[in-house]
C-alpha positions as CSV (number, residue, x, y, z in Angstrom):
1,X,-126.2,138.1,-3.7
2,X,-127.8,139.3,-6.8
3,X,-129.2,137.0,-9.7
4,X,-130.1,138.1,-13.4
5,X,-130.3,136.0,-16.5
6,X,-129.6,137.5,-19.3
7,X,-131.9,137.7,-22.8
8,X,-129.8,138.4,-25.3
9,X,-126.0,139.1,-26.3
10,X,-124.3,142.3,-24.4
11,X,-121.0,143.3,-22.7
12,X,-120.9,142.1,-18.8
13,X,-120.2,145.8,-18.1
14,X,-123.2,147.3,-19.6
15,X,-125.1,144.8,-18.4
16,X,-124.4,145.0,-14.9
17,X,-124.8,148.9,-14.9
18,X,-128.4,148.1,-16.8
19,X,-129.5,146.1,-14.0
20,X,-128.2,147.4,-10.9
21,X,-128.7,151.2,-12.1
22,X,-125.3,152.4,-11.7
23,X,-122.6,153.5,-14.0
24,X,-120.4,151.6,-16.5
25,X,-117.7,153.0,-14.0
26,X,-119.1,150.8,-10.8
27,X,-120.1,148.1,-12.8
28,X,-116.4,147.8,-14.5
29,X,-115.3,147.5,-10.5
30,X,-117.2,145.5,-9.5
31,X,-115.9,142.8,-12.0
32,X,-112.1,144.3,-11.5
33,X,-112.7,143.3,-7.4
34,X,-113.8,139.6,-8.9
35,X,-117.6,139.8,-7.8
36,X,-119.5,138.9,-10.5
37,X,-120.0,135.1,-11.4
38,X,-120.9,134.3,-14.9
39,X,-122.1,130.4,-15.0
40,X,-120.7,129.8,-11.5
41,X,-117.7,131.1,-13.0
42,X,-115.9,134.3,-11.8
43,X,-115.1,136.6,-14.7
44,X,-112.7,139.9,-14.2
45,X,-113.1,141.0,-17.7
46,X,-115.5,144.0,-18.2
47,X,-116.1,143.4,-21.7
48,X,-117.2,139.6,-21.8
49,X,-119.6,139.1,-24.1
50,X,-122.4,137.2,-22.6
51,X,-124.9,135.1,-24.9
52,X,-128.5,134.1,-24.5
53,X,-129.3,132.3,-21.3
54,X,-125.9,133.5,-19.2
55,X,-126.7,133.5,-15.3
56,X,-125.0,136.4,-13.7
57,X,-124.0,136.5,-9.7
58,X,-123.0,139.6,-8.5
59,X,-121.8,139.1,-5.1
60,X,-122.2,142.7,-3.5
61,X,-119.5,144.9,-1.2
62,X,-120.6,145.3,2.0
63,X,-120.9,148.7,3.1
64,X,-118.6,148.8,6.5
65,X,-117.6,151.8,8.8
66,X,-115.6,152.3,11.9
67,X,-118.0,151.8,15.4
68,X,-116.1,152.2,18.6
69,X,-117.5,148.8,20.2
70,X,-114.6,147.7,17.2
71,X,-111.7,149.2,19.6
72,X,-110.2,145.8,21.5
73,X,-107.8,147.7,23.6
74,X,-106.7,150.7,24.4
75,X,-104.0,152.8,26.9
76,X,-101.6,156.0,26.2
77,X,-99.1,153.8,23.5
78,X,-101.1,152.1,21.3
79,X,-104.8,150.8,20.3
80,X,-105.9,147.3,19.3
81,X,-108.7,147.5,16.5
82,X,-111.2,144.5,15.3
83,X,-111.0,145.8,11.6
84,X,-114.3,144.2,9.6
85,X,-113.6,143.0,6.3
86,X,-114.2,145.4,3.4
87,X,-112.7,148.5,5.2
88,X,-108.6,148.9,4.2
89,X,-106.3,149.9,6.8
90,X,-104.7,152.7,5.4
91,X,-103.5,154.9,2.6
92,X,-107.0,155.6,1.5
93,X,-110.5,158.2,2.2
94,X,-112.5,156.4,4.8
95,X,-109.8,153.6,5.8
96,X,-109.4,152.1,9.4
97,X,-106.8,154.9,10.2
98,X,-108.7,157.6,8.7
99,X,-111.7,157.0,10.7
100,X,-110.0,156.6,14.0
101,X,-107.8,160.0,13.5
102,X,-111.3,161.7,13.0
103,X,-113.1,159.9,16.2
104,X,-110.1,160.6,18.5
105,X,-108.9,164.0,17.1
106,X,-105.2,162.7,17.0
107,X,-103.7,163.0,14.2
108,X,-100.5,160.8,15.4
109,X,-102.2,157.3,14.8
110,X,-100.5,155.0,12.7
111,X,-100.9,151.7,12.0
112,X,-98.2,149.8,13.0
113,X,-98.9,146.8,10.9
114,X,-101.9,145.7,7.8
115,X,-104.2,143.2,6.9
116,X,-105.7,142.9,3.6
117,X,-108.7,144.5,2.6
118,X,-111.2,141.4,2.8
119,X,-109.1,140.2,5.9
120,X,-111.1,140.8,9.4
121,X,-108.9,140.7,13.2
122,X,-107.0,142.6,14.7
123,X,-104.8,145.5,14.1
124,X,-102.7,147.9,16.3
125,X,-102.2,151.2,15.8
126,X,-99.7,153.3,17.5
127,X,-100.2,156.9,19.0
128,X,-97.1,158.7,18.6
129,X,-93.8,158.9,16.6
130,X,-92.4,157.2,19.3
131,X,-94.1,154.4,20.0
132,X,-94.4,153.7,15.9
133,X,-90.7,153.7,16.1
134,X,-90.1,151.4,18.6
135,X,-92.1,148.7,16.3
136,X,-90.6,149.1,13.5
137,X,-87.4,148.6,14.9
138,X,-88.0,145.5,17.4
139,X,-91.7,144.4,15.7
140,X,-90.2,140.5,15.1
141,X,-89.0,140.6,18.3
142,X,-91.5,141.7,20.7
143,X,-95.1,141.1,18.9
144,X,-96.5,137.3,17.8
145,X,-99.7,137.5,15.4
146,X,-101.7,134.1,15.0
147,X,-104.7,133.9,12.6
148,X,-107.9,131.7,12.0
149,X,-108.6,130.3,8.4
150,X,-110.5,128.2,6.6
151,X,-109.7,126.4,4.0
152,X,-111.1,124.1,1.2
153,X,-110.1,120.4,1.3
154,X,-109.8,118.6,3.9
155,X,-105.8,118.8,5.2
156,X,-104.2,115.5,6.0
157,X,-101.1,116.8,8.3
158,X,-101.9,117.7,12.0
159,X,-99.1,120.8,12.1
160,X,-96.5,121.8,9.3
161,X,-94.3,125.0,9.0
162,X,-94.4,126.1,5.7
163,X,-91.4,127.9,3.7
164,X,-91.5,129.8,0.7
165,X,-90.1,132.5,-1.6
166,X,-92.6,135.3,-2.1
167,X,-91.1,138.1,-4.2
168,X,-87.4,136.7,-3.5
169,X,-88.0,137.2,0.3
170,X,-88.6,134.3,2.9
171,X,-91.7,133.5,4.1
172,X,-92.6,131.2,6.8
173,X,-95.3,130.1,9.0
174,X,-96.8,127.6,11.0
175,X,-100.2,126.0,10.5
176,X,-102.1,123.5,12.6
177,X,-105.5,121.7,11.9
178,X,-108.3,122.7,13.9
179,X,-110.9,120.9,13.1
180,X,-111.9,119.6,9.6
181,X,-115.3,118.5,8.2
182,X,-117.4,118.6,4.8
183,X,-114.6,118.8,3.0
184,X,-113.4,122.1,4.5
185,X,-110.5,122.5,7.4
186,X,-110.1,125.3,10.2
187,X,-106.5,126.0,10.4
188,X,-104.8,128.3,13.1
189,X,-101.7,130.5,11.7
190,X,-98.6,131.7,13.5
191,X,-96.4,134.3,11.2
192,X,-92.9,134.4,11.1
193,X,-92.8,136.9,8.7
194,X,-95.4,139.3,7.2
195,X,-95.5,139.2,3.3
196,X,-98.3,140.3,1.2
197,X,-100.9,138.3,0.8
198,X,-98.6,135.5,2.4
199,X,-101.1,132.7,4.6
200,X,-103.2,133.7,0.9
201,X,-100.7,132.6,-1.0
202,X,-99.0,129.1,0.9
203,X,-102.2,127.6,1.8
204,X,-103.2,127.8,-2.2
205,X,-99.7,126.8,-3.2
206,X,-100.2,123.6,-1.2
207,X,-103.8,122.6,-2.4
208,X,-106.2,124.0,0.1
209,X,-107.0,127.9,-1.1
210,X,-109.0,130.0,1.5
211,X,-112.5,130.1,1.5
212,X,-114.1,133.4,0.3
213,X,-110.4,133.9,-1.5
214,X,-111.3,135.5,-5.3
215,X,-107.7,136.2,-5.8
216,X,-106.3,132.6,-5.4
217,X,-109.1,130.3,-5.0
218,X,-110.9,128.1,-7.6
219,X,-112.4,130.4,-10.3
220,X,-115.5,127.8,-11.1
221,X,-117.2,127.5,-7.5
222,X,-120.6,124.8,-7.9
223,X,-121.5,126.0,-4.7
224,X,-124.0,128.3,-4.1
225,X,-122.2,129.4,-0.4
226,X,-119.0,129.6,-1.8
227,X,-119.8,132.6,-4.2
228,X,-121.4,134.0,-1.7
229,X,-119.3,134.6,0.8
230,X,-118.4,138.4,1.6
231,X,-114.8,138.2,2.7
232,X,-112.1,135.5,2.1
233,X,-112.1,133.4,6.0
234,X,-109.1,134.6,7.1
235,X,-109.1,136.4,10.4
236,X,-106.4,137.9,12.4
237,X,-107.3,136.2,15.6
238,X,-105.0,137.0,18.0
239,X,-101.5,139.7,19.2
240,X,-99.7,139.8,21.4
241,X,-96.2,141.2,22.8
242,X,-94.4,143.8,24.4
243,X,-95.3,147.4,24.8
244,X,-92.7,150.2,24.6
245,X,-92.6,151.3,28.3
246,X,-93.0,147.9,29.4
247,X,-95.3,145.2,30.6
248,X,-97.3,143.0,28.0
249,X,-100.3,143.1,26.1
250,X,-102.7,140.3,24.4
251,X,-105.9,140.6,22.5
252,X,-108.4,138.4,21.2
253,X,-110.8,139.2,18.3
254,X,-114.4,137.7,18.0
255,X,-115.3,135.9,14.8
256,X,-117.1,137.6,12.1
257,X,-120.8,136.5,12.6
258,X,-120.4,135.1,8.8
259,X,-117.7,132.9,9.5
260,X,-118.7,131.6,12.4
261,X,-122.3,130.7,11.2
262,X,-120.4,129.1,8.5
263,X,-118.2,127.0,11.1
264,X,-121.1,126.2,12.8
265,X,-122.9,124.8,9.6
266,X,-119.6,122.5,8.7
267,X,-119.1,121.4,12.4
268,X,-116.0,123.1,12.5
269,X,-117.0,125.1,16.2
270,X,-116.7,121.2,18.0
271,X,-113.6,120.7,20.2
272,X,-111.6,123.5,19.1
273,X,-108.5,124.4,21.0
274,X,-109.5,128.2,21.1
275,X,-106.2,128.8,23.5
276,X,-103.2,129.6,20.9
277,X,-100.5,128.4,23.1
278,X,-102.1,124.9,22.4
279,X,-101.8,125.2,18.9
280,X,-98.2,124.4,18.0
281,X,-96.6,121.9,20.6
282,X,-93.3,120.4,20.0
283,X,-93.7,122.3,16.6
284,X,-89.6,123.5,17.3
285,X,-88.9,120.3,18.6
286,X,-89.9,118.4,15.6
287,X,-88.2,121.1,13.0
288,X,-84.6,121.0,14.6
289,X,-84.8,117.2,14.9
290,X,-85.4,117.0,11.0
């Protein structure tokens, strides 16, 4: 993360582009991607005015590409992928899918499902029209996704399915306590359904926003770790399910070194159930006797 203090009265944009020698353009977005801090304070307007004596964070993008020690695993149907954050999955010059067209010379890979931008974990990708196909038809039947968060505040309930309207469409999910320390709380995630920025979203609507999250965390953060995080904590840990011609598949995706050093700072790495069919016992049980 870079520091400036600035001397006297000027827009944030020219600012920035003053003292990181780049152009009004990249400047402007880096303050429309929410990472520049102004008094510990994010600020997404390019034309704040800053005054005399302003401390200025700019928290910078790291620069990510596509390495084949990413690819999880791989047969004729489909491909699993450990996406890093700050690479988008598709739809874009350079994304996840774009890179692995190019390093495989096949132009029939699709991804068969996204995570956000700043998101790390897995993600499949199919090989053919076919196999795409067959997931989008029978996806909530034959494939369970589970992530790994962590969030700020220290949850009180051990396990809780939580059920919301996003965009006048259901969302639910389950979410179990991990381990929790310093004020923070690893939580493990089983989807139901797949909304945008959904596990985003219902943690922050219940009090304990992701950390790393500029979209729907705190906007003032006092500490220095939290603004500098380079991804929101929110990893796409594990998939599983049913492949087209039979048979199943599972696959596990390491930690980001970042969030893991961070676990390990908060004791949040002690006596975690690591295995997900431990996460969510009697979860069912306790829903239907409700």
């Amino acid at each position: 993360m870079k520091r400036f203090e600035c001397l006297y009265p000027v827009v944030l944009r020219d600012f920035l582009a003053e003292e990181l020698g780049i152009s009004k353009k990249r400047a402007k977005a880096l303050i429309d991607a929410k990472r520049v801090f102004v008094n510990k304070q994010v600020v997404w307007i390019a034309t704040h005015e800053l005054r005399r004596g302003d401390r200025v964070e700019v928290r910078e993008e790291p620069a990510v590409t596509f390495d084949p020690s990413l690819i999880l695993f791989e047969n004729e149907e489909i491909m699993a992928v450990n996406k890093p954050a700050g690479m988008v999955v598709t739809e874009a010059k350079n994304s996840l899918e774009d890179q692995l067209k190019r390093f495989y010379h096949e132009r029939g890979i699709r991804p068969l499902h996204r995570i956000d931008k700043d998101t790390s974990g897995v993600v499949l990708f199919g090989r053919s029209d076919e196999v795409y196909e067959f997931y989008r038809k029978h996806w909530d039947e034959v494939v369970e996704k589970y992530y790994l968060a962590i969030c700020q505040g220290e949850i009180p309930f051990r396990q809780k399915r939580l059920r919301d309207y996003l965009d006048h469409k259901l969302a639910m999910m389950d979410v179990v306590r991990l381990a929790c320390a310093d004020h923070y709380t690893l939580v493990g995630v089983r989807l139901h359904t797949g909304r945008k920025h959904q596990i985003r979203l219902q943690m922050a609507k219940i009090g304990f926003p992701l950390v790393g999250d500029r979209l729907y965390g705190p906007k003032k953060l006092e500490k220095r770790e939290l603004r500098q995080t380079s991804q929101q904590y929110l990893h796409a840990y594990e998939v599983r399910g049913k492949l087209p011609s039979g048979g199943d598949f599972r696959v596990v995706a390491p930690l980001p070194a970042e969030m893991k050093a961070f676990m390990k700072r908060h004791h949040l790495l002690e006596e975690v159930a690591w295995e997900t069919e431990m996460w969510f016992e009697n979860i069912q049980e306790k829903e239907n006797s409700q």
